[in-house]
C-alpha positions in Angstrom: 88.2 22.1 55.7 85.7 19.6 54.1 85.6 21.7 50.5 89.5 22.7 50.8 90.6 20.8 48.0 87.5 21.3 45.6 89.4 24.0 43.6 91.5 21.4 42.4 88.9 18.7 41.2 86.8 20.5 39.2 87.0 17.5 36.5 85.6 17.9 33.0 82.6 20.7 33.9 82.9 24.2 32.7 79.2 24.7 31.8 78.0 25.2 35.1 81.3 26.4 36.8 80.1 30.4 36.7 77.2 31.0 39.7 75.5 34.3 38.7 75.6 36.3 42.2 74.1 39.5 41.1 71.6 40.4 37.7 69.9 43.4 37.2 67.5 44.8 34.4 68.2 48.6 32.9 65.0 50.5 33.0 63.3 51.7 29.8 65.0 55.3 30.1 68.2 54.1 30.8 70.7 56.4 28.8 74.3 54.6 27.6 76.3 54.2 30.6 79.5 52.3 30.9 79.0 48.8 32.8 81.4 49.4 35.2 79.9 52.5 36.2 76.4 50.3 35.8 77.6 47.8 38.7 79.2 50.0 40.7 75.9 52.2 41.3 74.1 49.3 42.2 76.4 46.3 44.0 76.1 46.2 47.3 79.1 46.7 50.1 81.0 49.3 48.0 82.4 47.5 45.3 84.9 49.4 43.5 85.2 50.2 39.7 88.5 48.5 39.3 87.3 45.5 41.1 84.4 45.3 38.3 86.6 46.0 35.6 89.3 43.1 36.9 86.4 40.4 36.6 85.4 41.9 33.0 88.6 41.0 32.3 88.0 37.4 33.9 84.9 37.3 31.6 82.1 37.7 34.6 80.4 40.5 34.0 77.9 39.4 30.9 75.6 41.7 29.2 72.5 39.8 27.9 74.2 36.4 29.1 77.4 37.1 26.9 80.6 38.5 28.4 81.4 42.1 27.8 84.6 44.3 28.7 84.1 47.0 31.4 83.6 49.8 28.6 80.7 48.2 27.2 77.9 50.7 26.9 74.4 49.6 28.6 71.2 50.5 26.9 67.9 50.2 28.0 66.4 46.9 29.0 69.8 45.3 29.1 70.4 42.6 31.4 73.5 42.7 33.4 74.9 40.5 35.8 78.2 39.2 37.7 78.8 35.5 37.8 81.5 34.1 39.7 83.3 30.5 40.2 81.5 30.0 43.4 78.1 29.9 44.4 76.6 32.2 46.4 76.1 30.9 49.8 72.8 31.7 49.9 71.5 29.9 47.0 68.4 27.9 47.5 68.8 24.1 46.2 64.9 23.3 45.7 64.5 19.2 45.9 63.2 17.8 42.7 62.4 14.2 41.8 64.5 13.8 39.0 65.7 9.9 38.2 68.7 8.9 40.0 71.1 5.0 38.6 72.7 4.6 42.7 75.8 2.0 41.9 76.2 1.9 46.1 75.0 3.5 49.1 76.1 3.3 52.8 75.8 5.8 55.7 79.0 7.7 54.8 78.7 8.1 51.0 76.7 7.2 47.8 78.0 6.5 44.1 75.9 7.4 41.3 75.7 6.5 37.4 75.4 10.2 35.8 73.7 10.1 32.6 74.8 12.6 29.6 73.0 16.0 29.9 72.5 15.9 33.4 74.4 19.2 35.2 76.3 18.5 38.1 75.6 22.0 40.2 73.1 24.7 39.9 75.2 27.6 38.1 74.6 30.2 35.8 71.7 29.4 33.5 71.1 25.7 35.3 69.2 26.7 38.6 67.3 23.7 38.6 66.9 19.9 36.8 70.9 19.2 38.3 72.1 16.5 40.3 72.2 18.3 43.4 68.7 18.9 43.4 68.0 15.2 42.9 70.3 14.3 45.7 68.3 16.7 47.5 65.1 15.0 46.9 66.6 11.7 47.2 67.9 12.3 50.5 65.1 14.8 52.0 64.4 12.4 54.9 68.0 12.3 56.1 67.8 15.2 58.4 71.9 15.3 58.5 72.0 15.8 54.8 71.5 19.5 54.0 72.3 20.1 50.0 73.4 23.6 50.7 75.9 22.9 53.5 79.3 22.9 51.1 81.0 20.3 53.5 78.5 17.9 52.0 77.5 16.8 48.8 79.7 16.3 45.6 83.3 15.6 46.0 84.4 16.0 42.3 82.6 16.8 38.9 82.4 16.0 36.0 80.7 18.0 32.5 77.0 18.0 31.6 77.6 16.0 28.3 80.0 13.6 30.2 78.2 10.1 31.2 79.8 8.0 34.3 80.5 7.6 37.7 80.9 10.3 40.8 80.9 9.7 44.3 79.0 11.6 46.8 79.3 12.9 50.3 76.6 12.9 53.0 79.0 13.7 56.0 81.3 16.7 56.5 84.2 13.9 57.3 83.8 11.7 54.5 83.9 14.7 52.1 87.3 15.9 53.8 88.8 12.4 53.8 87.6 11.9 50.3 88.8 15.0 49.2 92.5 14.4 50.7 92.3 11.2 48.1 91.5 13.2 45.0 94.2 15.8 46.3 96.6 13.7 46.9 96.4 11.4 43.7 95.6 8.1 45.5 92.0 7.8 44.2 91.5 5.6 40.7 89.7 7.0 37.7 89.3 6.2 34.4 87.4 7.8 31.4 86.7 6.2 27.8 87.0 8.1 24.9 86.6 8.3 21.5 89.1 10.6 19.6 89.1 11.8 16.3 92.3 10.7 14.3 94.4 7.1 14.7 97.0 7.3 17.5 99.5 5.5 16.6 101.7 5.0 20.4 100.0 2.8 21.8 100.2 4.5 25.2 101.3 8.0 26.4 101.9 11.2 28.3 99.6 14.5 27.9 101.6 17.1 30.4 100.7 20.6 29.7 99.4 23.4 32.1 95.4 24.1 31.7 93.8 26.9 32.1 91.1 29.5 30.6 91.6 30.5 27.1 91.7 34.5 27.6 90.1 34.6 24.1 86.9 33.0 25.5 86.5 31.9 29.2 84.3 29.1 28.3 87.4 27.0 26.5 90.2 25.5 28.8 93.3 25.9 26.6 96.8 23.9 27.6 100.1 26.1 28.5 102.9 23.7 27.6 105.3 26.7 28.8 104.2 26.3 31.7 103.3 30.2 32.6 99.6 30.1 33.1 97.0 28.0 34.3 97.7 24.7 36.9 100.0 21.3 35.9 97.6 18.4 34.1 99.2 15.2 33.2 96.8 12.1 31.7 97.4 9.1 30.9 96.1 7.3 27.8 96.2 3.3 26.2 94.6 3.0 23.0 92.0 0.3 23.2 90.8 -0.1 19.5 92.0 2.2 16.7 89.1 2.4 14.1 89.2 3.7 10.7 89.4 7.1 11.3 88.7 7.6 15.1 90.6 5.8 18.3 89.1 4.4 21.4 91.0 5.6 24.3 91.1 4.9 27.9 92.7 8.1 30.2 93.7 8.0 33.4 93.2 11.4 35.5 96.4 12.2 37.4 95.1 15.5 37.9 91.6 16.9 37.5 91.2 20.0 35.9 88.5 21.7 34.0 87.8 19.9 30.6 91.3 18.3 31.3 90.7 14.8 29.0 89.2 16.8 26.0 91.5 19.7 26.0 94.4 17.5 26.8 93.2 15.5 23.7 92.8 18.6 21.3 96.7 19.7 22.5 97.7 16.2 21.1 95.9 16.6 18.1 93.1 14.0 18.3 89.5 16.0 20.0 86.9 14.0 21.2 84.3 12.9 18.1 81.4 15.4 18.3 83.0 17.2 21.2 81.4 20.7 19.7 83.3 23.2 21.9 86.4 22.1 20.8 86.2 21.3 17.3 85.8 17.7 17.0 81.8 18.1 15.8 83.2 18.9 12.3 84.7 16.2 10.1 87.8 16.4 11.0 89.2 12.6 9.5 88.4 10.5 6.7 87.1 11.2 2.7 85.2 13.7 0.8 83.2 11.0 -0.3 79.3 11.5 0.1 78.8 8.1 1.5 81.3 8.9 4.1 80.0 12.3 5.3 76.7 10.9 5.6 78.0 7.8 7.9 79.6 10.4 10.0 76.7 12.5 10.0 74.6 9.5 11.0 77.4 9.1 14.0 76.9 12.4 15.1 73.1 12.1 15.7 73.6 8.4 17.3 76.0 10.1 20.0 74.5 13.8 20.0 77.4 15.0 22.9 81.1 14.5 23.2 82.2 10.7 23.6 83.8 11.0 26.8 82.2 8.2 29.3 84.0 8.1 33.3 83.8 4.5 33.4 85.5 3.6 36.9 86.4 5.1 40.2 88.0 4.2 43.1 89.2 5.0 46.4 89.6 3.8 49.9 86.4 4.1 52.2 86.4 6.7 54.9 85.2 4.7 57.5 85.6 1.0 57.0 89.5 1.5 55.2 88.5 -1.2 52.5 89.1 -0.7 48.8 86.4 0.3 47.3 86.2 0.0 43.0 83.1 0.5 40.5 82.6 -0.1 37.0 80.2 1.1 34.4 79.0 -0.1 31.2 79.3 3.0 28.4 75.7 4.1 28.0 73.6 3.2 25.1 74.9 6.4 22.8 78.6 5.5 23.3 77.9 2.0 22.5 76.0 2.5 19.4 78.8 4.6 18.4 81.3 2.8 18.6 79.8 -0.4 16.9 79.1 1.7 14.0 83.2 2.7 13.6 83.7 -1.2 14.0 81.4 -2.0 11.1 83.0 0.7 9.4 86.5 0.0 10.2 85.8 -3.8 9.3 84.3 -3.0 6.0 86.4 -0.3 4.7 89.8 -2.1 5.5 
């Protein structure tokens, strides 16, 4: 019961969402053989053809780490292999020393200060330098802490490239209780982010289905229809608008994959330098030189999409007191945003 409700709260992490369960190598003499056919010669406990070609179609069958459909042809030396949401449950998490910002620790739970580039989870191409193998290091003398138990550990996620705040389980019923509050709605988060383009509400509604873009499983795309994917509704205030780009704060009232910056590109407005979905191009402003070059000079100041999760709440499992955090925007963000106030200040 403690992971039950982690489908749900998957947050703004796709990178490291696909867990490679099986990868195998052609041989040398290998002649062209359909990958279906490939995988089903080789996976163990009978797995059918149609089974292999349903998850090509769900983009997990890659080919040389890119996904391929179930006709693809393997040639020699080709690297194959099935990755899946889930991890595999026998996947080592190796303890490394890696940095950890702890905002507060008790018996029950820690809160930690994720910095940009960190991944949250060992996954498919990230086996090691994540967050779970720090909290595996940093917690190696607790005997009751075991990182690859899933009723421990993290509660929600949030992207690589995302800075800020996530809370973190060390017993099997703080997770589930924890996990009731994120399920339930009753737990308090808030992002800041800067957006491309001047909103001019000053506050508002995102409601639109999300789910995978069937063009390319690595993009969450909204469904305002309603048909596909699962409901995601954010809230957003508009905090500073500045020249060409507005500073937003969203509130999660659901948490689904990339929900804030796909929510964001539905509305019109990406996140600024948000590369997978468009808003590392110039995508406000003049065809003036100068101007280019400022934005340029923006880009390399915050090299990652400016999306910080600045403050979390929720009620503690055991003592049933409030419990609220705040973090400062990290160094890039900061930066970043100072230069749009010069800008927006001088250019008025």
């Amino acid at each position: 019961m403690g992971n039950s409700y982690s489908d749900d709260w998957d947050d703004e992490q796709a990178d490291d969402e696909l867990y490679e369960h099986f990868r195998f190598t052609a041989d040398k003499g290998q002649s062209l053989l359909r990958v279906d056919k490939f995988l089903a010669d080789r996976l163990p406990g009978g797995a059918t053809r149609n089974r292999i070609q349903l998850a090509a179609e769900a983009g997990c069958v890659l080919v040389n780490n890119l996904p391929v459909k179930s006709n693809y042809r393997v040639k020699p030396l080709d690297i194959v292999s099935l990755v899946m949401a889930r991890p595999r449950r026998e996947m080592e998490i190796i303890p490394e020393e890696i940095p950890l910002q702890i905002v507060y620790e008790d018996a029950d739970l820690l809160v930690v200060n994720k910095p940009a580039g960190l991944v949250v989870h060992p996954g498919h191409g990230n086996y090691t330098g994540t967050l779970v193998n720090a909290l595996a290091y940093y917690l190696k003398d607790d005997p009751s802490y075991d990182p690859s138990d899933p009723r421990l550990g993290l509660v929600h996620r949030i992207d690589k490239d995302t800075s800020g705040l996530l809370v973190i389980a060390k017993k099997p019923e703080t997770k589930t209780h924890l996990g009731m509050q994120f399920f339930n709605k009753t737990s308090k988060r808030e992002y800041w982010a800067l957006v491309w383009g001047i909103i001019r509400e000053d506050e508002g509604r995102i409601e639109g289905n999300i789910g995978r873009d069937p063009r390319d499983r690595m993009l969450m795309k909204v469904f305002p229809e309603g048909d596909q994917g699962k409901a995601a509704v954010t809230h957003y205030e508009v905090l500073e608008r500045l020249g060409y780009v507005t500073l937003t704060k969203c509130r999660l009232e659901t948490g689904r994959t990339h929900q804030i910056r796909a929510h964001m590109k539905y509305l019109g407005h990406p996140l600024f330098n948000d590369e997978r979905y468009g808003g590392h191009e110039i995508l406000r402003g003049r065809t003036f030189t100068k101007y280019k070059q400022f934005v340029q000079n923006c880009f390399s100041v915050c090299p990652r999409q400016a999306l910080h999760a600045k403050t979390l709440g929720f009620i503690h499992p055991t003592s049933g007191r409030e419990m609220f955090f705040d973090s400062e925007c990290p160094p890039d963000m900061t930066q970043l945003i100072d230069k749009w106030c010069t800008y927006s200040n001088t250019n008025e």
